[in-house]
N, C-alpha and C positions, 0 to 999 in steps of 0.2 A: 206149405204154400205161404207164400211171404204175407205182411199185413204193410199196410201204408202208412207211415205216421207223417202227418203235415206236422213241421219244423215254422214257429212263429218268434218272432222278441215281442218279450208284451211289453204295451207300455203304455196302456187304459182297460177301463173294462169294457167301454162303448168297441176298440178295436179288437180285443179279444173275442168278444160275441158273436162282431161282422161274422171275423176270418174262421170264427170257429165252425159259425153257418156256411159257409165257403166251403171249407174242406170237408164238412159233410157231404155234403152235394157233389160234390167235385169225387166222392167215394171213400176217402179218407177214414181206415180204422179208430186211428189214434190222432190225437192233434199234442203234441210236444210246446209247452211254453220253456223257452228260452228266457228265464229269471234275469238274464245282464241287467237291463234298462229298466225292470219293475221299480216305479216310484216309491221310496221308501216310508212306511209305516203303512201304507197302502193298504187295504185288507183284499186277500184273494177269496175269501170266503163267496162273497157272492156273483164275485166273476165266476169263479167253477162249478156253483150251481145251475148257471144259467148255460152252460155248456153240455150240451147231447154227448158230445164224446168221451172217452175214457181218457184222462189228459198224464201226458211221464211229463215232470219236471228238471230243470238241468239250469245253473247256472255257472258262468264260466268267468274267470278272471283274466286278463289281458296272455296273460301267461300261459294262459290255456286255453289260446284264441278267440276269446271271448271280449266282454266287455263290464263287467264288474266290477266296480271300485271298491267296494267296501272292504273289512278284515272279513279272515277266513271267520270269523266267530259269526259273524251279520249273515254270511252265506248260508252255515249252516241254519241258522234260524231261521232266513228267510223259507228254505229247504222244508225246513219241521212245520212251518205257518201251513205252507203250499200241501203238506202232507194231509196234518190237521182238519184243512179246507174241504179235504176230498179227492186229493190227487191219487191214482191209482198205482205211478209207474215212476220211478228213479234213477236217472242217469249222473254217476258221480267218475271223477277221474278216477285214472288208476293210483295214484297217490294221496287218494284221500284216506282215512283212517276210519273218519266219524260216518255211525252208521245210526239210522233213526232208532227212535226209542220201539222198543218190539210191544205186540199190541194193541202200541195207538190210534193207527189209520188202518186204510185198507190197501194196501202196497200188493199188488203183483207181479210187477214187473220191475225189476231190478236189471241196473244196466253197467257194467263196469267198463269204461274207456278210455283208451291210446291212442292219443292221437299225433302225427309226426307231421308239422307244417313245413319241412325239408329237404322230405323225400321217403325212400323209401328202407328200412332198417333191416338189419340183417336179425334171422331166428325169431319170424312173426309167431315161430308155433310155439316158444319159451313165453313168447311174450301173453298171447292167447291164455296157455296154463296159467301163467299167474293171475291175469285177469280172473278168472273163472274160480282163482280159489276163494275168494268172497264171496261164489253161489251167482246166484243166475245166470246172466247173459252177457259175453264177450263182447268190447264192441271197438274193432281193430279201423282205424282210419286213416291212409298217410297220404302224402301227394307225390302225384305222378307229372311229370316235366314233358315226357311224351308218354304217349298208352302202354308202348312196350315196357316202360319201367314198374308199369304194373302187374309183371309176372308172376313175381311172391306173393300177391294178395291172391290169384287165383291160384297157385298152388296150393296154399295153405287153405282153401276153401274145399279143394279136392282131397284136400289129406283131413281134413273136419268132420268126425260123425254128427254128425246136428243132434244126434239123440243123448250121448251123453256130453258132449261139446256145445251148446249152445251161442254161434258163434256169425255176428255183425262183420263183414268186412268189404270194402270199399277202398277205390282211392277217388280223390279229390283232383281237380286242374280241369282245362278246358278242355282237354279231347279225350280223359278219363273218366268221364262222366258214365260210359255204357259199363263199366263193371260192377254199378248200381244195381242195374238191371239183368247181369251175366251173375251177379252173386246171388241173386231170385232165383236162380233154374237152378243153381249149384247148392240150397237148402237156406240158404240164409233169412231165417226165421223174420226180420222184419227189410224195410228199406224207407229212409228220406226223403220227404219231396215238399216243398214249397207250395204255397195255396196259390198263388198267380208268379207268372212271369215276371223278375224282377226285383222278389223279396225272398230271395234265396237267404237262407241264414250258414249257408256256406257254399263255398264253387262248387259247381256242376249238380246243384239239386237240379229237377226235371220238374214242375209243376206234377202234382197230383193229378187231374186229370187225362195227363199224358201217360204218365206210370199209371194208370189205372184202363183207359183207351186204345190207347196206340202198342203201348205193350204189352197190355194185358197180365200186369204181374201177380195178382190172384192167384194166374193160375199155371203157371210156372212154374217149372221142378224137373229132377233130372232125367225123366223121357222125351222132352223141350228139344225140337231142333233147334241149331244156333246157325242162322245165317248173318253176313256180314256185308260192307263194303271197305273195301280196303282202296284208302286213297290220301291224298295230301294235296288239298283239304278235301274232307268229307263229310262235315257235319251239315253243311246247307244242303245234302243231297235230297232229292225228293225220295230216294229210292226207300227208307223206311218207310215212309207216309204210302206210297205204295204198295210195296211186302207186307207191311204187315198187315194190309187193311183184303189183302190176298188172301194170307193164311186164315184170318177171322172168316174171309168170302165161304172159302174150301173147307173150314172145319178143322184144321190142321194146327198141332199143337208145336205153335215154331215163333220166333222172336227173329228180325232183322236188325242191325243194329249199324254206325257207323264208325267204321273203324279210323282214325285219322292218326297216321304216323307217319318219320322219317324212317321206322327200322321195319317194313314190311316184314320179312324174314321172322322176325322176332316173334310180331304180334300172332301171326298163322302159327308159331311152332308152341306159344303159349295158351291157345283156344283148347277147348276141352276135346279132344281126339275121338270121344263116344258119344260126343252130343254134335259136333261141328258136321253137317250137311253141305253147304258152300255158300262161294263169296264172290258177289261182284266185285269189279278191279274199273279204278276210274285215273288219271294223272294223276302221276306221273310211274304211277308202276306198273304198269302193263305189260313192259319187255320183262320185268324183274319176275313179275308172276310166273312169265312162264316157264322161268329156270327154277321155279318152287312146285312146277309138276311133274306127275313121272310120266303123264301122257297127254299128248297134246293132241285133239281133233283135226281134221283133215284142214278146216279153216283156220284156225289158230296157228297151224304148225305154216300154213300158207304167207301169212301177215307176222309171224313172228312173235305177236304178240296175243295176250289175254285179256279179255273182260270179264269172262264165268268162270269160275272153279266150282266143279263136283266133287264133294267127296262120296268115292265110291266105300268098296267092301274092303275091310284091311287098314284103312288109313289111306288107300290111292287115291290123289287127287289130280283129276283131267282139266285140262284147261282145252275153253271154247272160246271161238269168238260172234258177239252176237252184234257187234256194232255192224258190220256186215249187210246183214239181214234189216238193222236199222234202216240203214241208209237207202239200200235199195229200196223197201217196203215206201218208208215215206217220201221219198221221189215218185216210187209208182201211185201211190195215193195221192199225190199231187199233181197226174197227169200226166206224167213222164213216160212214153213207152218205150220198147226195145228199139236199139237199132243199131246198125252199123255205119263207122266212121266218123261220129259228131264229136266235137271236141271239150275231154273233161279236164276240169282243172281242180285241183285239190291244194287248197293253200294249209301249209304244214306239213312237218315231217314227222311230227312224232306218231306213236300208237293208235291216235283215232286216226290220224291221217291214213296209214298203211291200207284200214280197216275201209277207208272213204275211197282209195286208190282201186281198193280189187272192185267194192261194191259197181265201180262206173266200167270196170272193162266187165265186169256181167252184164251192162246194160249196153255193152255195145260199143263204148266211147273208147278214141285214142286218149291214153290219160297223161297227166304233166302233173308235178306236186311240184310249188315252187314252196321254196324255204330259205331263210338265213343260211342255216349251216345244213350243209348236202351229205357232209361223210357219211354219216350215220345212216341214211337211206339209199345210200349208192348198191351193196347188194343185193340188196332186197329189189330196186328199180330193177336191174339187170336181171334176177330171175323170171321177173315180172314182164319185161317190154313194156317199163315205166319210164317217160321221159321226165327230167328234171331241169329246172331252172332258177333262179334268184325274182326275188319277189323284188318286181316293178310294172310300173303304168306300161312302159313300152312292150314289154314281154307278154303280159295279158292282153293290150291292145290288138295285138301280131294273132295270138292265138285265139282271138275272140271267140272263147267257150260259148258252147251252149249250156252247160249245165256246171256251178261251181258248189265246192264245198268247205266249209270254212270248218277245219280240225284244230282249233287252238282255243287255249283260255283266251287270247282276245276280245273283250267287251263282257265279261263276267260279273256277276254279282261278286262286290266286292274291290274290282277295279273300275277304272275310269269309263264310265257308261257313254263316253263318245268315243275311246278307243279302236282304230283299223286298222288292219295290219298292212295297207293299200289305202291311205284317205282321199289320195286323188282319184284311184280307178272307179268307174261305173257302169256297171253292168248296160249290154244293149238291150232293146226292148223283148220280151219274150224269154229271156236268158233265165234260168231256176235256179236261183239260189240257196242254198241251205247251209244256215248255221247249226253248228254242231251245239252252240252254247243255247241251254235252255234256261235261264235264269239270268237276267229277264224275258219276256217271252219273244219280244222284239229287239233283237240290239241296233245297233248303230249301223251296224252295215243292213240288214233287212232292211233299216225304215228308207235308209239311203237308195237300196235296189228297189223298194215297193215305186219309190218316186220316180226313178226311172223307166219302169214297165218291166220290171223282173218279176218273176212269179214265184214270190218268198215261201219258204219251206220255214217254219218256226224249228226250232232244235228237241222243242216238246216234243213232236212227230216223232222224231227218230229217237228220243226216248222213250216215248211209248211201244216204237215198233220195236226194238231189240229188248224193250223190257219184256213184251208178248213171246218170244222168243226164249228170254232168261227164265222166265215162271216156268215157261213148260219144261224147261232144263231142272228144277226146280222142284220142280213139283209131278211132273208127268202129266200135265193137265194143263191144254190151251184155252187162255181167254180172249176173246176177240178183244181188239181193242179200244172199241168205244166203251166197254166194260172198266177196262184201265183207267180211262179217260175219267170214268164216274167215281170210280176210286178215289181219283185225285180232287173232285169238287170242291171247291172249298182254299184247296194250299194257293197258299203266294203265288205259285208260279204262273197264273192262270192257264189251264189247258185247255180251253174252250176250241173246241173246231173250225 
């Protein structure tokens, strides 16, 4: 079971003490000072006294992404002081030579490290061996440019006895940050994280709190489901804050994580095949998912497209679709009842749209998906008895929906929060609107329908409903959804009712 070392630069003893009480609190095994910025001649003596935790020291030179000026002779001294003081644990590059003097402190934990600020190198397991042959602990680091490029860090986790390999690997960059937490279930004896948000001492540390709550890495190891989402982007997803707060609900010893790539393909064929359970599927991969199943459910195989993947017995994985069941669910939680011939309209064509198009001929509706570009949905309309048209004021005006749905990043966290994809159209009074985008909770087209007398569908809703839907795919176990909804108490996204 991995242990957490909060990663700090020190550079007083007043802020050493804080952050060190921090990361106690925060769960935090080990607290790591970062020696770069230690004011020189400085005594650490009674800084590390006043410190609860067991602290590994490491100081790094520009060259070795760090920030220490001084000669390699200063480093090491500083090194031997920090030891001297009471330090327990030592992280030195792989090219250093000089090793403390034997006897004098109380050293346990010796750390020998690779780190590649470039990418990612070829024969991480040559490199591992050498690491290891100065004894202790391996501690393999490169950066990933996208997540798929971090396949050789979890190979060579998989090909790792931790017993007689004792062996740290990760990579580094913004959407590589989950193999922190993928190398916890895979043995990797400790993991990195940051005492607040902010003061990462490298890309994609996770606060300690989080690696200690949300993921629960304590207790992680390879009988660990691995669930995912695969998407671009996927990191603002609420769907971790969700799942996992799911698996802690149910007892279940399982990790969600977000997957965020341009090489889908890549990222599912690199996931560990005896631990991977399944993966939500969010834009833009949806159609792509489903050419990466071998079986497709009656609704998936209907809309073309995927949002669940199971991995069943063997390594098969099925693809479902739950947006579906979304959409319908919170339309009818919204008052929406069945019926015959009202008129639905479905703005967008891609995968949620498809999903948004059946959900309304269940409910009864003649349906229209107006979109920019039409090729890509013309089949699919035709098996359907889906009408299509070009997005404008006149065309909506003619068709005067009762019921719309908005399947587009459009108005997103992260884009232009007054963006429409129709700024002149306005819903008539009584018309139900539902945005598919739940972050923020109201976008620009809701607040625009609320004013009009639309009766706004937040996109929360239909995350919740098809999320109720994915867990029990998931898990074999439904939770009503106001359960969900408490789950999520607390996130940005607000889910309030």
């Amino acid at each position: 079971m991995a242990q957490i070392i909060a990663s700090l630069f020190a550079t007083s003893r007043e802020q050493v003490v804080q952050k060190a009480q921090r990361a106690a609190m925060a769960g935090a095994d080990w607290l790591e000072l970062r020696l770069d910025r230690w004011p020189r001649g400085e005594s650490l003596a009674p800084v590390l006294a006043a410190v609860r935790l067991p602290v590994l020291v490491a100081c790094r030179t520009p060259e070795e992404g760090g920030h220490f000026r001084g000669t390699l002779a200063e480093a090491r001294e500083l090194l031997t002081h920090a030891l001297d003081s009471g330090a327990q644990g030592l992280d030195q590059d792989q090219a250093e030579a000089w090793s403390p003097p034997a006897g004098r402190t109380g050293l346990r934990l010796r750390i020998r490290s690779f780190h590649s600020y470039t990418g990612v190198p070829k024969e991480l397991a040559a490199i591992r061996d050498r690491l290891l042959q100065h004894g202790g602990i391996a501690k393999i680091v490169v950066t990933a440019h996208d997540l798929a490029d971090a396949a050789p860090v979890l190979d060579l986790l998989q090909s790792t006895d931790q017993r007689e390999q004792p062996t740290i690997a990760f990579a580094m960059g913004r959407t590589a940050w989950p193999t922190r937490v993928l190398a916890c279930a895979m043995g990797s004896p400790f993991v990195y994280g940051s005492i607040e948000p902010g003061e990462e001492t490298a890309p994609g540390q996770l606060p300690v709190g989080m690696l200690r709550e949300l993921y629960r890495v304590h207790s992680l190891g390879a009988a660990t489901s691995i669930y995912g989402l695969l998407g671009n982007p996927a990191l603002h997803s609420l769907g971790p804050w969700l799942h996992n707060r799911v698996f802690r609900r149910l007892g279940l010893d399982a990790i969600y994580l977000p997957f965020e790539t341009s090489r889908p393909e890549q990222v599912v064929a690199m996931l560990p095949r005896r631990s991977l359970r399944g993966l939500s599927v969010t834009a833009p991969w949806k159609a792509a998912a489903a050419a990466l199943c071998h079986h497709l459910a009656d609704e998936a195989k209907a809309a073309a497209v995927v949002n669940t993947i199971t991995a069943e017995a063997h390594g098969l994985l099925v693809g479902h679709n739950t947006d579906q069941a979304g959409v319908r669910s919170a339309l009818a939680r919204a008052g929406l009842g069945a019926g015959d011939g009202r008129v639905g309209v479905v703005l967008g064509t891609g995968g949620a749209a498809r999903a948004g198009a059946l959900a309304l001929r269940e409910l009864g509706c003649r349906v229209t998906m107006l979109g920019r570009s039409l090729e890509p949905v013309r089949e699919f309309a035709r098996l359907h008895g889906i009408r299509l048209g070009s997005l404008s004021v006149p065309l909506l005006d003619e068709l005067a929906p009762a019921v719309v749905v908005q399947a587009t990043p459009v108005g997103s966290l992260g884009r232009d929060q007054d963006e429409r994809l129709v700024p002149a159209w306005r819903p008539r009074p009584g018309t139900y609107v539902l945005d598919m985008v739940y972050q923020p909770r109201l976008t620009r087209l809701l607040r625009d329908a609320a004013a009009a007398g639309a009766v706004v569908v937040p996109g929360v809703e239909m995350f919740l409903c098809q999320a109720q839907a994915q867990c029990k795919r998931f898990t074999g176990i439904e939770l009503a959804v106001e359960e969900l909804r408490s789950l999520l108490a607390g996130t940005a996204a607000g889910v309030a009712g």
